[in-house]
C-alpha positions as CSV (number, residue, x, y, z in Angstrom):
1,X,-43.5,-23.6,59.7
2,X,-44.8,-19.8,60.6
3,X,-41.0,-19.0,61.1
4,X,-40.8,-20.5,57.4
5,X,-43.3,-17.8,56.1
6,X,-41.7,-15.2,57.8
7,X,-38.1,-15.7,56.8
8,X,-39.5,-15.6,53.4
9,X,-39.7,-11.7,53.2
10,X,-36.0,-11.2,54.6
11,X,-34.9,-12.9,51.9
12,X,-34.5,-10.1,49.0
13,X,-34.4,-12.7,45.6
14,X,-37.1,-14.7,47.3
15,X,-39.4,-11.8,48.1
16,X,-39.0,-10.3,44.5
17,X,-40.1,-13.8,43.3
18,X,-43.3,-14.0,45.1
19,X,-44.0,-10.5,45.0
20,X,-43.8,-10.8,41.0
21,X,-45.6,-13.8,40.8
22,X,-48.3,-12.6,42.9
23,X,-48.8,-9.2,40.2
24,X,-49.0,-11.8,37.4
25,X,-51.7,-13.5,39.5
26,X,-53.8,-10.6,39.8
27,X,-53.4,-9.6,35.9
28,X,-54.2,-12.6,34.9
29,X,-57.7,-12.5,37.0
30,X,-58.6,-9.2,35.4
31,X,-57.7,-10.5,32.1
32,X,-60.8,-13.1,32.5
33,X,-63.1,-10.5,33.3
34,X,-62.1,-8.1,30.5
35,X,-65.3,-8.8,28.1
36,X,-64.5,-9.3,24.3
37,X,-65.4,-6.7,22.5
38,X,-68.5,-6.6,20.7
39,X,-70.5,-9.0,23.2
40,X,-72.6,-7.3,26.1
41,X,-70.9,-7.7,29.2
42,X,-74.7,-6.9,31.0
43,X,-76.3,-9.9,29.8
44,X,-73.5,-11.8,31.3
45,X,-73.6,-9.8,34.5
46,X,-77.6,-10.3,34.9
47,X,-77.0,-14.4,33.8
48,X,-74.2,-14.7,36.9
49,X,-76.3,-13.0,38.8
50,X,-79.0,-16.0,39.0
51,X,-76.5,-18.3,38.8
52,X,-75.6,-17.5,42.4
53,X,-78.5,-19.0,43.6
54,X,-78.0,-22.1,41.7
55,X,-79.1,-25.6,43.2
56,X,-75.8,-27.5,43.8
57,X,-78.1,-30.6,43.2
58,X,-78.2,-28.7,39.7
59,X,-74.9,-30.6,37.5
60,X,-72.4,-28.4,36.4
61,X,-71.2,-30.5,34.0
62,X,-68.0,-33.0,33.9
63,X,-66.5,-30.9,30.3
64,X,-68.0,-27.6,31.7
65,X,-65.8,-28.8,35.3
66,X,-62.9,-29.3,33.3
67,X,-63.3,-25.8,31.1
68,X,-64.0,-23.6,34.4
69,X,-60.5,-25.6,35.5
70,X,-58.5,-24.4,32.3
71,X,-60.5,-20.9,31.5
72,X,-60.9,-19.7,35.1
73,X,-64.3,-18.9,33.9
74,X,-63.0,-17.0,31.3
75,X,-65.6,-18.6,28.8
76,X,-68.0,-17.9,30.8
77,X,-67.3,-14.2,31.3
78,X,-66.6,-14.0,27.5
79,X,-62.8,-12.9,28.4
80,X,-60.2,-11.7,26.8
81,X,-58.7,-15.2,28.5
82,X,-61.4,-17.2,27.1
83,X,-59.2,-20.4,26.4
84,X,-56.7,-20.1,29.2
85,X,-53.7,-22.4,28.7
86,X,-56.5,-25.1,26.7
87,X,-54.2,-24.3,23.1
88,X,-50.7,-24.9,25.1
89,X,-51.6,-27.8,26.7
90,X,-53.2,-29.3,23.5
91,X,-50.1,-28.0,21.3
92,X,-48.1,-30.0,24.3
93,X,-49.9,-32.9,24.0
94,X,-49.2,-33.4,19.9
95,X,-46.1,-32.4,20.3
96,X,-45.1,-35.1,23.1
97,X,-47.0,-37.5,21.0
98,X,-45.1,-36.6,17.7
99,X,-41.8,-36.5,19.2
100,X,-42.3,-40.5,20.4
101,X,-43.9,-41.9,17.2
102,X,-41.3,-39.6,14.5
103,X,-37.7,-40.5,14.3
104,X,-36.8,-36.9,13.5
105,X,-38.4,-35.0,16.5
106,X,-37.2,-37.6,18.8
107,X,-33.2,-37.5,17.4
108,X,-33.8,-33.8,17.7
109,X,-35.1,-33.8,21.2
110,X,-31.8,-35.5,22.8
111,X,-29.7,-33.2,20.8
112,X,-28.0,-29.6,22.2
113,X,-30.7,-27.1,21.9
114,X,-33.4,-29.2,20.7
115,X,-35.4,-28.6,23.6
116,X,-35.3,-25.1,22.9
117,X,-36.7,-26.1,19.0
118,X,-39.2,-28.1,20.1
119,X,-40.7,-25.8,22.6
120,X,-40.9,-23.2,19.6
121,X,-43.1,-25.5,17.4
122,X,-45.0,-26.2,20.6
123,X,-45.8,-22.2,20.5
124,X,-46.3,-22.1,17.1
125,X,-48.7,-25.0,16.6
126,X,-50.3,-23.5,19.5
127,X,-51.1,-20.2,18.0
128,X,-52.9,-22.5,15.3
129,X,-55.2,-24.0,17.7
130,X,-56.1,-20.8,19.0
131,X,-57.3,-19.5,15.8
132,X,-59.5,-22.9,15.7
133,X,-61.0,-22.4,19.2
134,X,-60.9,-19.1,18.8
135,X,-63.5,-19.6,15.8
136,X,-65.4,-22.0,17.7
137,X,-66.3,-20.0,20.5
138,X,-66.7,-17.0,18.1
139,X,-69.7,-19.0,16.7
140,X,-70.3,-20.0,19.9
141,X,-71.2,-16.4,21.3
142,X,-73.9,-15.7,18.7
143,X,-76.0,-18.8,19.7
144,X,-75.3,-19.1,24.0
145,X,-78.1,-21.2,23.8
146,X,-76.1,-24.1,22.9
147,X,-73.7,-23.7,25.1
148,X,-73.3,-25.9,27.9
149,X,-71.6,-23.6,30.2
150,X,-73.4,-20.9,29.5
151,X,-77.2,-22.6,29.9
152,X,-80.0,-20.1,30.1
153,X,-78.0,-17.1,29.2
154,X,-80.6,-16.4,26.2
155,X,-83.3,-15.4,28.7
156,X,-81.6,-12.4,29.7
157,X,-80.9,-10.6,26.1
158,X,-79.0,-10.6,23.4
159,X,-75.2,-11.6,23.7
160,X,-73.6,-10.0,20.3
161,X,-76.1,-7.1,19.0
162,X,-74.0,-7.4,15.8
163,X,-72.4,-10.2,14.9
164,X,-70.4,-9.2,11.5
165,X,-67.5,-10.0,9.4
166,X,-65.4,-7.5,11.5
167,X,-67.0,-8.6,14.6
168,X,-65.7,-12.3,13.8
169,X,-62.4,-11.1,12.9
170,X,-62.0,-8.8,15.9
171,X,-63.1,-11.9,18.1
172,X,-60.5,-14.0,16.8
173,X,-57.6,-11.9,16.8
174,X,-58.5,-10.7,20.6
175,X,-58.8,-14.2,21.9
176,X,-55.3,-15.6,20.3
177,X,-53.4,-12.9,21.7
178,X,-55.0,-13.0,24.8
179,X,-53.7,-16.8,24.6
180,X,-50.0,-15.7,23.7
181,X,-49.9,-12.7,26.5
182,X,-50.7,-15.5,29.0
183,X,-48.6,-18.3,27.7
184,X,-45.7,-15.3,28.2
185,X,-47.0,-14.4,31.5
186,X,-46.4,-17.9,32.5
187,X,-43.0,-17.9,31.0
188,X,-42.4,-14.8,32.8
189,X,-43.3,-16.5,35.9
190,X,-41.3,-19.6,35.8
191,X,-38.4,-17.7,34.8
192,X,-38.3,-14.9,37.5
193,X,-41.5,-16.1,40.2
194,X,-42.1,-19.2,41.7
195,X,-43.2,-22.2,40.9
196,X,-44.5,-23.5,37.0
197,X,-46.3,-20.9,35.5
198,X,-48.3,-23.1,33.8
199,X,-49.3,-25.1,36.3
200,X,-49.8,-22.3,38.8
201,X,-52.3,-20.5,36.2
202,X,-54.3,-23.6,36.0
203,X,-54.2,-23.8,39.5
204,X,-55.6,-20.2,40.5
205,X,-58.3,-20.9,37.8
206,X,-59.3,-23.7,40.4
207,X,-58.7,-21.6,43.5
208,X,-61.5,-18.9,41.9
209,X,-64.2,-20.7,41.7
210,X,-63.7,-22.2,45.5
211,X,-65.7,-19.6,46.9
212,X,-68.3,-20.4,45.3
213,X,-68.4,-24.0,45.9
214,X,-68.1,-23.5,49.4
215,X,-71.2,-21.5,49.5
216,X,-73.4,-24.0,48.0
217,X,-72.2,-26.4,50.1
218,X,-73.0,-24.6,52.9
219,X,-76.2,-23.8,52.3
220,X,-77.3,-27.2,50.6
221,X,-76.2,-28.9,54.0
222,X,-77.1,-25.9,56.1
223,X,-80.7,-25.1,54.6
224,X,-82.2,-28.6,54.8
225,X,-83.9,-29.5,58.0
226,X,-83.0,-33.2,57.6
227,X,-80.5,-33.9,60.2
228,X,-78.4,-36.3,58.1
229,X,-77.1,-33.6,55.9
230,X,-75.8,-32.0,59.2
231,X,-73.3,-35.8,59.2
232,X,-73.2,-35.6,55.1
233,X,-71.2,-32.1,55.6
234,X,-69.1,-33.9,58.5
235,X,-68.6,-36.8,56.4
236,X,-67.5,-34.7,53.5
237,X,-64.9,-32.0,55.3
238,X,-63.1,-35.7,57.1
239,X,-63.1,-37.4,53.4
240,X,-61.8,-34.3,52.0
241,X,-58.7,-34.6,55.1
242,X,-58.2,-37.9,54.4
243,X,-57.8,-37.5,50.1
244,X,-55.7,-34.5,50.8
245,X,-53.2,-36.5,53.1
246,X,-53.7,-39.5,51.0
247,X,-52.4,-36.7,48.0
248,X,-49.3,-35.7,49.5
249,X,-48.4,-39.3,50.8
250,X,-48.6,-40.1,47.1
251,X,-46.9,-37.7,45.7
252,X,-44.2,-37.5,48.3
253,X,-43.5,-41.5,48.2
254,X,-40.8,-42.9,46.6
255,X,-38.8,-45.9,46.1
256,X,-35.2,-45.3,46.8
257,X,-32.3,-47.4,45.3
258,X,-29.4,-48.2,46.6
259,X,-26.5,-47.0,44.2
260,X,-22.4,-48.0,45.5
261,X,-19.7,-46.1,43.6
262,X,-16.3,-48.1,43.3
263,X,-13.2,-46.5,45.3
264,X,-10.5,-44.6,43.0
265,X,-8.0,-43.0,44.2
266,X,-6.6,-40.0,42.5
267,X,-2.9,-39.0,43.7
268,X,-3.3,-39.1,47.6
269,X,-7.3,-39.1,47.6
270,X,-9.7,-41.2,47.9
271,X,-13.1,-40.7,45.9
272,X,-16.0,-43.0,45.5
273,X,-16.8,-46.2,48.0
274,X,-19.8,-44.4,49.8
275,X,-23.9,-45.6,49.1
276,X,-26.3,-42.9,47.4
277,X,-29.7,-43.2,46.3
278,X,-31.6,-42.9,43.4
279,X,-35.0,-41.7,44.1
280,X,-38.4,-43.4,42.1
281,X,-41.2,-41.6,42.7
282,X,-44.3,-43.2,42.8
283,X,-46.2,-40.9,41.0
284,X,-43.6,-39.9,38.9
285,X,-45.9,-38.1,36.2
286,X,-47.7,-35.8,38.9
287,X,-50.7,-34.1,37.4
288,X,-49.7,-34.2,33.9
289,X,-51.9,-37.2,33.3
290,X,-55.1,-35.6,34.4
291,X,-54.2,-32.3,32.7
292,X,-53.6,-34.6,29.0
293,X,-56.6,-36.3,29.5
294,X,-58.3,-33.5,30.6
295,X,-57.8,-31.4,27.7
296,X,-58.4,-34.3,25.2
297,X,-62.0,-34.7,26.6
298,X,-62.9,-31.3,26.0
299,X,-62.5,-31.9,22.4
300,X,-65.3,-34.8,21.3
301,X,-68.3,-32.1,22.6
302,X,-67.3,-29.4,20.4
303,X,-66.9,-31.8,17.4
304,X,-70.1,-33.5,18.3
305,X,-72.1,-29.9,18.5
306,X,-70.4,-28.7,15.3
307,X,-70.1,-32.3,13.2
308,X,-72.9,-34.5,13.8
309,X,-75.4,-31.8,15.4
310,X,-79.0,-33.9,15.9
311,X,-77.7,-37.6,15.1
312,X,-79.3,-39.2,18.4
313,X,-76.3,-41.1,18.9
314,X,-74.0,-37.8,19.2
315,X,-77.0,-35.9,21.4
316,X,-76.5,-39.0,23.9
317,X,-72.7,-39.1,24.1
318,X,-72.6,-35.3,24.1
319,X,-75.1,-35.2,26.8
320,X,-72.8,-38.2,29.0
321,X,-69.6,-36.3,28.3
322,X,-70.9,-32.7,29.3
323,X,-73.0,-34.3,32.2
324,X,-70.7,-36.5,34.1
325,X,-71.9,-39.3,32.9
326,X,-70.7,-42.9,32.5
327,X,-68.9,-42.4,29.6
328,X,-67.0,-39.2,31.1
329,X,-65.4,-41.2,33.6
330,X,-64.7,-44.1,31.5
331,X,-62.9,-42.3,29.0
332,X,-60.8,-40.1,31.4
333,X,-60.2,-42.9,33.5
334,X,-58.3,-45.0,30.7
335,X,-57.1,-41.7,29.0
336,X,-55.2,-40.8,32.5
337,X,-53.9,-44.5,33.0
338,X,-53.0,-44.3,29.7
339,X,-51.4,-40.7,29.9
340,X,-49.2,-42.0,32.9
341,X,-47.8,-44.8,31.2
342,X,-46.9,-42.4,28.6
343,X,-45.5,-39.7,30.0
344,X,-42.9,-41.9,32.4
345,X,-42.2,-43.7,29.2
346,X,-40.9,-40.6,27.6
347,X,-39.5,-38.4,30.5
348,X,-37.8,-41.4,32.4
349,X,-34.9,-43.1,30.7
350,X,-33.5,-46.2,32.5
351,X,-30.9,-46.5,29.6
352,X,-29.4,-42.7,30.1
353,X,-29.8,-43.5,34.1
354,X,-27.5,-46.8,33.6
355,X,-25.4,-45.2,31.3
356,X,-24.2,-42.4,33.3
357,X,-23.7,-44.8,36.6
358,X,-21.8,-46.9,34.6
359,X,-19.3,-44.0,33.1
360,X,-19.2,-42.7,36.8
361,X,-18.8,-45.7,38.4
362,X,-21.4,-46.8,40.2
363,X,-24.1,-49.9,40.1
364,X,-26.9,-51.2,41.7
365,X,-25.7,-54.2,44.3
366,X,-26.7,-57.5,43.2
367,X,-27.6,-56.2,39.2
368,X,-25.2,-56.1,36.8
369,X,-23.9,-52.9,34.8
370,X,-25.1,-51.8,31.8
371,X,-28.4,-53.0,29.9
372,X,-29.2,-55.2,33.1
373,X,-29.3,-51.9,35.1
374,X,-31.2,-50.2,32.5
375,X,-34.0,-53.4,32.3
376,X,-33.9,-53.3,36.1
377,X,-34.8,-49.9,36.8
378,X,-37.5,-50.2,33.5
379,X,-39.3,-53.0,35.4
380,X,-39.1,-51.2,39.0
381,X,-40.1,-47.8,37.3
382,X,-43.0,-49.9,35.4
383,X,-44.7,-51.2,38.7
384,X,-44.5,-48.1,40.4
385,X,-45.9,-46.3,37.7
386,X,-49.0,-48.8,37.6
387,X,-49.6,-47.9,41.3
388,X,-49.7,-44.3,40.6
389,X,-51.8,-44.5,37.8
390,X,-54.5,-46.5,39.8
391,X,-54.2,-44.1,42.5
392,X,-54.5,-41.3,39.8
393,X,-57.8,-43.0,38.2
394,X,-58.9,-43.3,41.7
395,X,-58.9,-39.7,42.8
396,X,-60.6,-38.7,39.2
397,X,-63.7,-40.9,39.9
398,X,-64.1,-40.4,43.3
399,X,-66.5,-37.5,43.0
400,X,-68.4,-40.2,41.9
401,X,-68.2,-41.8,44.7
402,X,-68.6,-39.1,47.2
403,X,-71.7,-37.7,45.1
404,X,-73.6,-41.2,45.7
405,X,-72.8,-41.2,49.4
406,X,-73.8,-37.4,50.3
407,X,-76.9,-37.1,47.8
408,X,-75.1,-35.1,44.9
409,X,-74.6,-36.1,41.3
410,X,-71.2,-36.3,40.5
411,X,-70.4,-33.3,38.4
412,X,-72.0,-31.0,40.9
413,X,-70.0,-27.9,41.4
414,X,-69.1,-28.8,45.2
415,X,-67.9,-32.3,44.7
416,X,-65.6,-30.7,41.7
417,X,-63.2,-29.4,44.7
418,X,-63.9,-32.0,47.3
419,X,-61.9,-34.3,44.7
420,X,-61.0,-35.6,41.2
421,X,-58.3,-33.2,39.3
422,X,-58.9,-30.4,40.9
423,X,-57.8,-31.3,44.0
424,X,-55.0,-33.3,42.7
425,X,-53.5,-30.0,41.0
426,X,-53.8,-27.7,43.9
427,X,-52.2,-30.1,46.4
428,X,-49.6,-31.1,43.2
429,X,-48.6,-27.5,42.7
430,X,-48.8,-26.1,46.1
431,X,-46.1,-28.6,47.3
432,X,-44.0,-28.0,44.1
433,X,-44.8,-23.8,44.9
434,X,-43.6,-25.1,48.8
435,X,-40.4,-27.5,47.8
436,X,-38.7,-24.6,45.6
437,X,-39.1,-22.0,48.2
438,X,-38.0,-24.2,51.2
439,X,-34.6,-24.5,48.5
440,X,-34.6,-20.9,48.6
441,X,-34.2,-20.9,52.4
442,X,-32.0,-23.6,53.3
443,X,-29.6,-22.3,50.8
444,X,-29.7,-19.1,52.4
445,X,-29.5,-21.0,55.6
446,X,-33.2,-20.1,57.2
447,X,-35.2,-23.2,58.3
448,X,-37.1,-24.8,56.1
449,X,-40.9,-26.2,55.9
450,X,-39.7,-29.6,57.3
451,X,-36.2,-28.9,57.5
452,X,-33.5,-27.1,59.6
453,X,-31.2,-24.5,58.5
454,X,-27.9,-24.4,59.0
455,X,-27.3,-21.5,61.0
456,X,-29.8,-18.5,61.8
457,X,-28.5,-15.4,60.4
458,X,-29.5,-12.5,58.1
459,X,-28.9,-13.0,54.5
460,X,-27.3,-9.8,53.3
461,X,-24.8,-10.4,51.2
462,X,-26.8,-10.8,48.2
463,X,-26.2,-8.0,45.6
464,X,-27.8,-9.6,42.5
465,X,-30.8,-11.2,42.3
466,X,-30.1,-14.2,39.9
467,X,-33.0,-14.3,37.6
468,X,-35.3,-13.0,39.5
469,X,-37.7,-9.8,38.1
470,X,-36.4,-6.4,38.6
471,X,-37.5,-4.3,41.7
472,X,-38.4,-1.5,39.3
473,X,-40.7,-3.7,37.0
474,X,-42.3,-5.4,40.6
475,X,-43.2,-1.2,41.5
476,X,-44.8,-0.7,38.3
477,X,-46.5,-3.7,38.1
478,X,-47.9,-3.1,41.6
479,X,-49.0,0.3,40.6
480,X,-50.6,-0.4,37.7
481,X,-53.0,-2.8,39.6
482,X,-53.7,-0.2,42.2
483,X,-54.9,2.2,39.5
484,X,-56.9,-0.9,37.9
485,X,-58.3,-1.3,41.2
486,X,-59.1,2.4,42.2
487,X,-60.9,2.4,38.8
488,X,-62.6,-0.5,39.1
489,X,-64.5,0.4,42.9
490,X,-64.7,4.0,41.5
491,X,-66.8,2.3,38.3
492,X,-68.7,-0.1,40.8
493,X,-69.8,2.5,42.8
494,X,-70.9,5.1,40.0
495,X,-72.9,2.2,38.4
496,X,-74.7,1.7,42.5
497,X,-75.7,5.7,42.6
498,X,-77.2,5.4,38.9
């Protein structure tokens, strides 16, 4: 595997990838910490600064969890990334949903090009929900104190001295594009980096907030003179092994299915009469569930604080959904059974499959051609898909879980990356980041992760780089973040001496 790393930098396409994907990275960090304009970026600084010392007993919040997943903390810095991917995935989400319930989306979808028209009203409808949000969390900055993930910032000063017309407008317009520039960055990073750019976005807005967690844990289990914490910190590093194997073991199974193609023979060949496969994942819709129902249950608080503000009924549901509560996990836990069901139902079809082994000709052994195939592979796809989802409503309560057997509620900050989504979309991403650059290697015949080249030789016959960014935009890129960063110590360090 450490030979794997390193014959990833003597291959030219594959280290332009990562090196341009890594630049995008790093913009999009210093994108979250760019304060909008208009709000004072010292009362935020002096409000982060006490909430280092924070109590991980203290809950962070199940909806607050899931924003710091999608923002990066971007709401909470007030950034000019404030909403992350939140409109794409939401615009996703209605889209997916209107394609399966009206006739016209879905004849459009399955004609050629229609992907590509879809995916522009996906944009479009997204730039509409960023104007919405965008509103919201304008509103939102002039009263912090009603913001959940942003408690106790009104001790420290004023947020927006001058809340205004303009000031609204300027808000608005600042966090939509901020929205589009990073829904194009993680175009830009599918297309010529590595791995989904959406998915790796939401994934380094997990990653930042790790260090973090770590340290609370540490000295929650460090700081306490009661010697079962010492075995609570043991227990918890060996039940965070075991859900990370039990993650890959999950995603990685599959049910394979034997496929025979009938012998034809063309002049004086012979094609056809050998046994393939057809792989069936078990958890076929990866981390798309959790990220669906994850994005619809950051909607109901913001409705409840803006609709129904003081009914008691919406104070208690408001306070169960941003607290972890019962009804949190209820909710996501159908919403993400739900979502799996959903999501095979429209990305997997068992009547295209048969269709296209038929016209080839090949079958399943023992099932007949045609619709039989099709209602075969329906009902194997169907019970496979129930395992995953179990095992995906599993892994989203288990903080729960966890939290009642080391002494911490379940939304606590700590338990947030010892399981649940977040974990799930690391480990999700990471081996999709690890699958397409092991292809990468084995086609340039290097060894793989897991598997062995064919030969060992140096790969320099490659004059084009086939998609991937050019070498002059990777230099300018690079350089431009060196000068952010020589700017940004030189500004730290002024702000020390004075």
């Amino acid at each position: 595997m450490i030979s794997a790393f390193a014959n990833t930098w003597r291959i030219p396409e594959l280290r332009d990838r990562i090196l341009f994907t890594l630049a995008l990275i790093v913009i999009i960090r210093l994108g979250v910490h760019i304060t909008l304009p208009g709000v004072d970026s010292g009362v935020i600084q002096q409000w982060l600064d006490s909430m280092k010392n924070q109590d991980p007993t203290n809950p962070s919040g199940g909806v607050t969890a899931l924003l710091q997943v999608f923002s990066g903390g971007g709401l909470q810095q007030a950034g000019i990334f404030a909403l992350g991917i939140m409109p794409y995935i939401s615009a996703s989400i209605m889209v997916q949903l209107m394609t399966a319930v009206v006739p016209k989306l879905s004849r459009l979808a399955r004609e050629d090009g229609g992907r590509e028209k879809i995916t522009q009203y996906t944009r479009y409808i997204t730039i509409g929900i960023a104007i919405v949000q965008g509103i919201f969390v304008a509103k939102s900055l002039t009263s912090p104190e009603s913001i959940p993930y942003m408690h106790g910032i009104e001790k420290f000063g004023v947020l927006v001295p001058d809340p205004s017309a303009t000031w609204y407008f300027l808000i608005v317009t600042t966090i939509v594009a901020g929205t589009v520039l990073l829904l194009w960055i993680a175009d830009q990073m599918t297309e010529k980096g590595i791995g989904n750019g959406t998915s790796i976005i939401i994934t380094v807005n997990i990653i930042s907030g790790l260090p973090g967690a770590l340290i609370q844990a540490w000295k929650y289990f460090t700081g306490s003179e009661n010697a079962w914490q010492a075995i609570n910190m043991v227990v918890l590093i060996a039940l965070l092994l075991l859900v990370i194997a039990s993650t890959i073991a999950i995603t990685q199974a599959q049910r394979r299915i034997a496929v025979q193609y009938a012998k034809r023979v063309v002049g004086r060949k012979q094609f056809g009469g050998q046994t393939q496969y057809l792989p069936l994942k078990v958890n076929y819709a990866g981390v798309m569930p959790i990220i669906f129902a994850s994005a619809v249950l950051s909607l109901p608080p913001i409705m409840l604080m803006w609709f129904f503000s003081g009914q008691p009924w919406a104070t208690k549901l408001y306070s169960q959904l941003t607290g972890g509560g019962v009804a949190y996990y209820v909710l996501g836990g159908i919403g993400i059974f739900l979502f799996s069901y959903f999501w095979v139902a429209m990305m997997f079809q068992p009547s295209q499959i048969a269709e296209d082994l038929k016209r080839n000709g090949g079958y399943i052994p023992g099932v007949r051609p045609g619709k039989p195939t099709a209602d075969f592979l329906d009902f194997t796809m169907t019970r496979l898909t129930f395992a995953g989802a179990i095992f995906l409503t599993i892994l989203f309560v288990l903080p729960v879980l966890t939290g009642a057997l080391v002494g911490l509620p379940p939304s606590s900050l700590v338990l947030h990356f010892f399981g649940g989504t977040s974990l799930l979309i690391m480990v999700g991403v990471v081996l999709d980041v690890m699958r397409q650059v092991e292809t990468q290697l084995l086609q340039k015949h290097y060894d793989g992760f897991l598997r062995k080249g064919k030969l060992k030789s140096r790969y320099d016959r490659l004059s084009q780089n086939s998609g991937a960014a050019p070498k002059t935009a990777i230099v300018y890129l690079w350089t431009i973040i060196a000068v952010l960063i020589v700017v940004g110590i030189t500004a730290y360090i002024y702000n020390i001496k004075h």
